[in-house]
Phi, psi and omega in degrees: 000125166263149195224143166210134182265125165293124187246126157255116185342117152108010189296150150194026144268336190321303179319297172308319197288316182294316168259005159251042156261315176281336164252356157287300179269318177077034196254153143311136169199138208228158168288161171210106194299160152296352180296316206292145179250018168252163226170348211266007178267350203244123160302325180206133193246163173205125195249071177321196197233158196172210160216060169321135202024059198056342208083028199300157181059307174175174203250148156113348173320318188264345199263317175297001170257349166278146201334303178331243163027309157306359215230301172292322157309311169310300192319310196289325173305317186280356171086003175307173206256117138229140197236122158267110131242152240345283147337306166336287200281358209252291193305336194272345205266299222272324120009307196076014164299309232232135153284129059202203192232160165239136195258161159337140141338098194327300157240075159043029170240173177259152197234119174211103153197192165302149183212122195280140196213141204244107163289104180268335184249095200264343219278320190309182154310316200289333209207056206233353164262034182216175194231122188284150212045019134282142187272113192253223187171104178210133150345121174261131165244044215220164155219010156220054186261084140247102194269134258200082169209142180305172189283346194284285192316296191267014132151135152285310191275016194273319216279325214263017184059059164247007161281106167303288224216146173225151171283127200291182145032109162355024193276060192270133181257350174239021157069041176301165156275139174055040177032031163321137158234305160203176201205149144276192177257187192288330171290349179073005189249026200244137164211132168232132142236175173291293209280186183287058217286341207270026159252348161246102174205014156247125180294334196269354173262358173115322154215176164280321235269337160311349180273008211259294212325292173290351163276354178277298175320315198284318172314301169294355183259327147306327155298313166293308164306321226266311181296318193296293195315296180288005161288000000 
C-alpha cells in the first residue's frame, strides 16, 4: 500500500503523518509538494494540519486551490482513502469533499491538549479497528475546529451514519454542532476530523489510540485487494 502526504506552504503536521504511517504499518509513504498533478500511484492520501498558505482569507481557502487538490478530488472520486486532519478537514470542507464548515473556537482561544473522543462510526475505513462507542483519547491543536452545518446537513448526516467521532464526557471544546469531531462522506471513503491521531500512536506521546486509524486503512485496503483479486 502506498500512502502520500500533502505539503502546502505552511502545512507542519506533514512530518507527524509520515512517520506514523511508517512506523504504525510499515506502508511506502512519500511527501507530495502541492504543485503536483498525479495521485494515481498513491492508494491513500492524507492532507495534514498546519496553516496552509497562513490561513490568509480563511483557513483551507487558498489551499483548496492548489493543483494538488484536483487530483485529491479524483482520488476521492475514484473511492481512494482520504484523511483530512485539521487543517486537513478545514480543506476537505472548503474542497466541496466534506459538508458543512469550520468556524472559530466558541471561545476565540487555540485549543492543545488531550480530548476523550466517542467512536460513533467503527464501520468506515478509517476506524474499523475500534468498537463503536468506544471512547479514545487523541490530542486536539486548533483555533478553528467549531464545525459548523446547517439542520437539513445534519441530518443528513445523522441518517447516512457519516459522524465518525463526536467529542466525549461533555467535553466538547470548540462549541462544535452535536458535538462533531468528524464526519465522513457519504461512500465513507473521505474522513475529515479536528482532533491528531497521528500524535497519538505512542505512550510516550500520552496516548496510542491513533495508531488503530492507520491500521484500519492498511485492513481496509487489503480487504479491498484482497476481493479485487479473487473477483
Amino acid at each position: 500500500m502506498k500512502f502520500a502526504v500533502i505539503v502546502f506552504p505552511g502545512s507542519n503536521c506533514d512530518i507527524d503523518c509520515y512517520k506514523a504511517v511508517e512506523e504504525t504499518i510499515g506502508q511506502s509513504v512519500d511527501y507530495v509538494w502541492h504543485t503536483a498533478t498525479d495521485l494515481s500511484a498513491y492508494d491513500a492520501i492524507l492532507v495534514p494540519g498546519g496553516f496552509s498558505y497562513g490561513d490568509y482569507l480563511r483557513c483551507g481557502a487558498i489551499a483548496r486551490f492548489a493543483p494538488v487538490m484536483a487530483e485529491v478530488v479524483k482520488a476521492a472520486e475514484a473511492g481512494k482513502y482520504v484523511l483530512g486532519i485539521c487543517n486537513g478537514f478545514q480543506i476537505l470542507t472548503e474542497a466541496g469533499l466534506l459538508p458543512g464548515a469550520l468556524l472559530r473556537n466558541r471561545d476565540l482561544k487555540f485549543l492543545c491538549h488531550q480530548s476523550p473522543l466517542e467512536v460513533v462510526n467503527a464501520a468506515t475505513p478509517f476506524t474499523n479497528q475500534y468498537r463503536e462507542g468506544e471512547v479514545i483519547s487523541i490530542p486536539i491543536a486548533h483555533g478553528e475546529g467549531n464545525y459548523y452545518c446547517d439542520d437539513e446537513t445534519l441530518a443528513r448526516l445523522q441518517k447516512n451514519n457519516q459522524i465518525v467521532f463526536r467529542y466525549a464526557s461533555g467535553g466538547n471544546p470548540n462549541g462544535s454542532v452535536h458535538d462533531i469531531a468528524g464526519i465522513c462522506s457519504e461512500r465513507g471513503n473521505v474522513v475529515g476530523m479536528m482532533p491528531h491521531p497521528e500524535r497519538a500512536v505512542s505512550q510516550l506521546l500520552g496516548s496510542e489510540d491513533g495508531k488503530r486509524m492507520f491500521t484500519s486503512i492498511l485492513n481496509a485496503w487489503r480487504e479491498q485487494h484482497d476481493a479485487a483479486v479473487n473477483s
